[in-house]
BALUM-158651 format. One record per residue (C-alpha): residue in one letter; residue number from 1; x, y, z. Coordinates in steps of 0.02 Angstrom, whole numbers. Layout:
BEGIN
A,NUM,X,Y,Z
...
***
This chain:
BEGIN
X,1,2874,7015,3901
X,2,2799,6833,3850
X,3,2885,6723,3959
X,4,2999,6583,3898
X,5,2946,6417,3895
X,6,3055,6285,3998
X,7,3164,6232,3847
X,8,3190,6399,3814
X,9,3253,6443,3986
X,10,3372,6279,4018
X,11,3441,6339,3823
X,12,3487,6499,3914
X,13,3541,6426,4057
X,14,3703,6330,3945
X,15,3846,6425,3926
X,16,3914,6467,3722
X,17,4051,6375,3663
X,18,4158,6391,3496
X,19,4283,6270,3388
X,20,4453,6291,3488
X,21,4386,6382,3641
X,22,4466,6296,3800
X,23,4355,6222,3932
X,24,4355,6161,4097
X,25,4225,5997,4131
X,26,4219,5870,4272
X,27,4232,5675,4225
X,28,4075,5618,4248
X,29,4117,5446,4135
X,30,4261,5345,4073
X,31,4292,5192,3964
X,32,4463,5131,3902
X,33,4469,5232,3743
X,34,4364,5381,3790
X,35,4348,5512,3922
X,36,4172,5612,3950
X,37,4161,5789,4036
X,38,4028,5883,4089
X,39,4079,6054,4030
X,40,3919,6143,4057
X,41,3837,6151,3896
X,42,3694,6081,3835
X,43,3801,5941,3755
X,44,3917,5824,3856
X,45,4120,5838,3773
X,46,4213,5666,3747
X,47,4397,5650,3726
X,48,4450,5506,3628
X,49,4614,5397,3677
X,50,4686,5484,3518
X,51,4639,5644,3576
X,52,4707,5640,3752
X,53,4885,5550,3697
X,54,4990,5529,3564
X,55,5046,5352,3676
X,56,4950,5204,3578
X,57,4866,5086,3674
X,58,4833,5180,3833
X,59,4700,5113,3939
X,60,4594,5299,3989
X,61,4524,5226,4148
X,62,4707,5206,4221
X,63,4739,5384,4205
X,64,4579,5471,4249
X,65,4446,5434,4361
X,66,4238,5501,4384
X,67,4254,5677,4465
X,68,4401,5713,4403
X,69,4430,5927,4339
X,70,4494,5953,4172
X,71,4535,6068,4016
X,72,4516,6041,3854
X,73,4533,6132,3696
X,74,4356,6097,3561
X,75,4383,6012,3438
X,76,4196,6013,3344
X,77,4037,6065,3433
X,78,3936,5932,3362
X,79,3990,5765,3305
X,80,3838,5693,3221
X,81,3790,5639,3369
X,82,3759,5788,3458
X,83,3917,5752,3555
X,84,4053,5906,3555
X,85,4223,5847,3526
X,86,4347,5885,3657
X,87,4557,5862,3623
X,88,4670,5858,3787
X,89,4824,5823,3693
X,90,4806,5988,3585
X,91,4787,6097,3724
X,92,4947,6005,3793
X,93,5044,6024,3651
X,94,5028,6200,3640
X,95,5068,6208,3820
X,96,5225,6098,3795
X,97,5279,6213,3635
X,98,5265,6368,3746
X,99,5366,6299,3866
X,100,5505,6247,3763
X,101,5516,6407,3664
X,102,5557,6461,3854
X,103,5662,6332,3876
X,104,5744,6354,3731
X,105,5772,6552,3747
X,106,5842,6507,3947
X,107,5936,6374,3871
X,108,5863,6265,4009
X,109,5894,6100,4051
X,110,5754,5991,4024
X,111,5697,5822,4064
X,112,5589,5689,3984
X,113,5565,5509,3928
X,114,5619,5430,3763
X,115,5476,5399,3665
X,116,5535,5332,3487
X,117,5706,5286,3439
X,118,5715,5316,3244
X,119,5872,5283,3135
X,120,5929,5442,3115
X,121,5904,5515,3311
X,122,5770,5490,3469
X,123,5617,5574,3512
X,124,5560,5632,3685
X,125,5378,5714,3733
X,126,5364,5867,3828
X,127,5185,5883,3875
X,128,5157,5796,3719
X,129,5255,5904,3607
X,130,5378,5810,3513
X,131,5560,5845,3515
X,132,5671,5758,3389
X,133,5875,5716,3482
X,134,5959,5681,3316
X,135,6093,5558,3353
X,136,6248,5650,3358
X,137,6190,5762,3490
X,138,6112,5596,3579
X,139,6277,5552,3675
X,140,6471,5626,3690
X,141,6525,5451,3611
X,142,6480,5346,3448
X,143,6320,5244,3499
X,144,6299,5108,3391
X,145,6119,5067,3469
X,146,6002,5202,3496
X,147,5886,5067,3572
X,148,5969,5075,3742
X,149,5874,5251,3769
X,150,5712,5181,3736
X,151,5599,5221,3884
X,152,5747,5284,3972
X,153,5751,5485,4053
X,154,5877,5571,3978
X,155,5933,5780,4004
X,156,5945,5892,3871
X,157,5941,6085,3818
X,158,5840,6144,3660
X,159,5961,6206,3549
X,160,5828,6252,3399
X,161,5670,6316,3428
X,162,5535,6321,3264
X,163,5362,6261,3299
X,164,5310,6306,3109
X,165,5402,6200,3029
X,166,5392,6065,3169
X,167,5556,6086,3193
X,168,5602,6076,3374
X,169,5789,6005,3411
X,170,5852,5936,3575
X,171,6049,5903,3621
X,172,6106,5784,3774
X,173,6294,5777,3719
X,174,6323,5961,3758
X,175,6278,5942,3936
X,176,6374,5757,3955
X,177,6524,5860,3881
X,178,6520,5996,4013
X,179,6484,5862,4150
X,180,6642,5782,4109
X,181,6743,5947,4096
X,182,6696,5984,4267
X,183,6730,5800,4335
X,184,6878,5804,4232
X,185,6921,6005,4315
X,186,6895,5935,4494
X,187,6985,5764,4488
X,188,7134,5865,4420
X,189,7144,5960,4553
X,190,7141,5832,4694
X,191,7266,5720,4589
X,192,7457,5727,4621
X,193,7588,5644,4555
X,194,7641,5481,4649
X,195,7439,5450,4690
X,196,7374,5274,4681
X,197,7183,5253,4605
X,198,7096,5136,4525
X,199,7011,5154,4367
X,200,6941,5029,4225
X,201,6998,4999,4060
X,202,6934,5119,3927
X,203,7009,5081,3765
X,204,7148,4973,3716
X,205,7292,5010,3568
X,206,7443,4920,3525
X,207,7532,5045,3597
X,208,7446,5060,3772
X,209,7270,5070,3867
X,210,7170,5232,3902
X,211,7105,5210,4084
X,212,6957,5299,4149
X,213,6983,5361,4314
X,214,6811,5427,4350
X,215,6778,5566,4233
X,216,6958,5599,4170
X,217,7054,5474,4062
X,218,7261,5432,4094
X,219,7381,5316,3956
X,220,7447,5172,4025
X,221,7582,5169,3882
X,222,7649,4985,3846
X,223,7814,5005,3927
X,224,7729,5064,4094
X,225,7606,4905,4123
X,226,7732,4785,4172
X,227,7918,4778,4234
X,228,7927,4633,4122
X,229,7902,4644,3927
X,230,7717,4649,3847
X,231,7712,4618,3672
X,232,7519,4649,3651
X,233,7425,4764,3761
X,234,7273,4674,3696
X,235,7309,4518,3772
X,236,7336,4568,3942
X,237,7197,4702,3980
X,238,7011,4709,3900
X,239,6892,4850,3899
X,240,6795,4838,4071
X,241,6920,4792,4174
X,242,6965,4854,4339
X,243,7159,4913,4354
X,244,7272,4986,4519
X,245,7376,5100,4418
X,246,7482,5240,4515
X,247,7540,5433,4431
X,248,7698,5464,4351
X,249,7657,5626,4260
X,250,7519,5747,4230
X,251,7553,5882,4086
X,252,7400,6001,4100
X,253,7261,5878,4045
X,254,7369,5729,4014
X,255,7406,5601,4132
X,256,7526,5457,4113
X,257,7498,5314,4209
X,258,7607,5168,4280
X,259,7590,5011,4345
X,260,7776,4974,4382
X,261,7750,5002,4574
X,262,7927,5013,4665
X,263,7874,4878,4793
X,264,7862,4772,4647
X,265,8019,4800,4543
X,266,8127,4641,4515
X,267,8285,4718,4522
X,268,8282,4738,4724
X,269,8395,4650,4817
X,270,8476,4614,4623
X,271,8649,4588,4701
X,272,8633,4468,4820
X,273,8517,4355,4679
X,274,8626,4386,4562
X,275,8800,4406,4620
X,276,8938,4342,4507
X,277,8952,4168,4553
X,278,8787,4114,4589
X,279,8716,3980,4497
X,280,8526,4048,4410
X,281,8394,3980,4305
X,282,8305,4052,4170
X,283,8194,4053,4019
X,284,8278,4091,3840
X,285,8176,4249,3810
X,286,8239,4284,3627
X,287,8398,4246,3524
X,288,8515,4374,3417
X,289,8667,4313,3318
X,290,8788,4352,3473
X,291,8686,4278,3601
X,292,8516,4244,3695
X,293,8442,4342,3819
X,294,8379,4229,3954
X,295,8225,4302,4083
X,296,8282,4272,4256
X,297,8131,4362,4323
X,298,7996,4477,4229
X,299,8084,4629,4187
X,300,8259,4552,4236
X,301,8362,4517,4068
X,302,8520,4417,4060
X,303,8623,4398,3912
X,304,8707,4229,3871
X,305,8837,4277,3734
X,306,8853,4123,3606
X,307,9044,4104,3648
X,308,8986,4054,3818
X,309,8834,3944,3779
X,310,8959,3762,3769
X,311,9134,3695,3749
X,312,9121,3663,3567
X,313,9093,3801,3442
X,314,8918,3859,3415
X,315,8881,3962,3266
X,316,8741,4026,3325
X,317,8614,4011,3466
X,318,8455,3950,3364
X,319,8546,3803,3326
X,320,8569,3745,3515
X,321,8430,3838,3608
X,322,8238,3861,3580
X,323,8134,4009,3630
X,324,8040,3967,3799
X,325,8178,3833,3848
X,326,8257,3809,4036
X,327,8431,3858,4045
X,328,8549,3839,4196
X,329,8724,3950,4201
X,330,8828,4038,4327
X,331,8818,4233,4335
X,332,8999,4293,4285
X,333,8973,4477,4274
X,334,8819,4624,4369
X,335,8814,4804,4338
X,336,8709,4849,4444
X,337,8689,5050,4385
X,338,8684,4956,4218
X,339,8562,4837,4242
X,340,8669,4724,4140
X,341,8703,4533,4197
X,342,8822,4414,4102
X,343,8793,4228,4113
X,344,8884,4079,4054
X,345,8835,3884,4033
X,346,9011,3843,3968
X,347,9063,3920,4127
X,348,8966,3768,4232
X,349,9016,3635,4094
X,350,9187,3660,4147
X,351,9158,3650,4359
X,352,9087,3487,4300
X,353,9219,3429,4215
X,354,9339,3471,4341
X,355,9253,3376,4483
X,356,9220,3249,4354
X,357,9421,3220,4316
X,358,9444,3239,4521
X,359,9335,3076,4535
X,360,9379,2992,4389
X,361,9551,2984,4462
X,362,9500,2956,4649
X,363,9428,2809,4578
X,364,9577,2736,4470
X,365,9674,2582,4540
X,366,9841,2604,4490
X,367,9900,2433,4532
X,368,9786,2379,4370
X,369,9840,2511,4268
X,370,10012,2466,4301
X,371,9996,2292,4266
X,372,9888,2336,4097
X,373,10037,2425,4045
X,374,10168,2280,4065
***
């Protein structure tokens, strides 16, 4: 046997490669946008920033260092250079699309940055594999802005699974739904009726305001938010805002909510304020053609009947009161079980004509009068 020369010998000595055969190769350089390994063949492999990330921009040297182990998947053995082109990001993706198709058939819950938002959903990488979030499976709500997920983690399950067709689908609102259905499961049954919590202001409707009391959501209905009258729910809560509300009913999943705490209500100690007799002031709260009803506290109601609103004749209460005006009058009748008071101006008109005829004639000298008259 000849022997070989010394080329021939350090040609042996390099290990036989082919086009996407994985390798393992130790950094032995690194510049922003490329990556070389010594993979133990006779050519070194170099990984270019677009072959090691599908991230633009990346500076290489920030994310691997000289000495460093690593595999990559070849690319071409020689690149006119007698370089042989190395791709980490392949050799990730295919690891990424193996794990998902295991994630996907253990309907596991995955992690992972948002990557891209796009009009129509969000895209995350899983060891650079993409996964496309369209946008009604983004959130359990409408989201206006998909930008708010941009670089943010989210959790989702893959709910299709088709790496020929690129097709690999992500969801995120069927795990917030089941979250809430279990906050919503355990907050129902540590809530009882009569409970005082405070929640914040979910959604507002002319009819009442859907509070959010930490996973489950109660109505505040319109005639619950005050003991006094509210015309517009809009214009006494916003969306946001912090409430004390207390439990009047729940009906399965359905919780009605109050804020008309007893300690509050303006009817207590109603017959001593209010006794027949007692003089009262009051705001005219609104006017029919029988009489106004004048506000004597929120949520206490008095009617002034129009017969008892002056002396003289008044056709009807528009034409001597305003909306919003003072009034003073003398309580002439309380039902308490009622809640129904009866109050009368006319009633103080004529105590002050009375003590105005008692001075009128304390004051007369009859010796004039007599001698007027002779």
């Amino acid at each position: 046997m000849s022997e070989m020369s010394f080329e021939q010998m350090l040609e042996e000595s390099f290990k036989t490669i082919r086009n996407g055969e994985v390798v393992e190769g130790t950094v032995i350089d690194v510049k922003p946008d490329e990556i070389f390994l010594n993979i133990g063949y006779k050519s070194d492999g170099i990984i270019t920033r677009n072959e090691y990330t599908n991230e633009p921009n990346v500076d290489l040297t920030t994310v691997v260092k000289v000495g460093d182990k690593m595999e990559a998947k070849v690319v071409k053995l020689n690149d006119g250079e007698g370089q042989v082109i190395l791709s980490y990001k392949r050799l990730q993706a295919e690891k990424g699309s193996k794990r998902l198709e295991e994630a996907f058939e253990n309907q596991e819950v995955l992690k992972a940055k948002v990557t891209q938002v796009l009009a129509g959903g969000v895209c995350v990488s899983v060891d650079e594999t993409r996964v496309f979030i369209p946008a009604s499976l983004v959130s359990d709500t409408y989201e206006k802005d998909l930008n708010k997920f941009k670089d943010q983690e989210i959790e989702f399950i893959i709910t299709e699974f088709d790496p020929r067709k690129r097709r690999i689908i992500g969801n995120r609102k069927v795990l917030l739904v089941e979250q809430k259905a279990k906050q919503q499961e355990e907050l129902l049954a540590n809530l009882h009726v009569g409970d005082v919590i405070e929640g914040t202001v979910k959604n507002v409707t002319d009819f009442g305001a859907f509070i959010d009391l930490g996973g489950v959501d109660g109505l505040l209905h319109i005639s619950e938010m005050s003991w006094g009258r509210v015309e517009n729910p809009k214009k006494v809560f916003t969306v946001g805002q912090t409430v004390r509300v207390f439990v009047k009913n729940i009906n399965g999943s359905k919780i009605a909510l109050s804020m008309k705490f007893d300690d509050e209500n303006p009817w207590n100690g109603a017959t001593e304020k209010f006794a027949p007799g007692n003089i009262v002031k009051g705001k005219v709260a609104r006017m029919t053609d029988f009489g106004a009803f004048i506000e004597l506290a929120p949520g206490v109601d008095a009617l002034l009947h129009v017969s008892q609103i002056s002396k003289d004749h008044v056709e009807k209460p528009s034409d001597v009161l305003k909306i919003g005006q003072e009034i003073e009058a003398k309580v002439v009748e309380f039902n308490e079980d009622d809640k129904k008071i009866s109050l009368s101006m006319k009633a103080l008109l004529d105590s002050e004509d009375d003590g105005a005829d008692v001075a009128d004639v304390a004051d007369v000298n009859i010796d004039e009068v007599a001698s007027d008259n002779e």
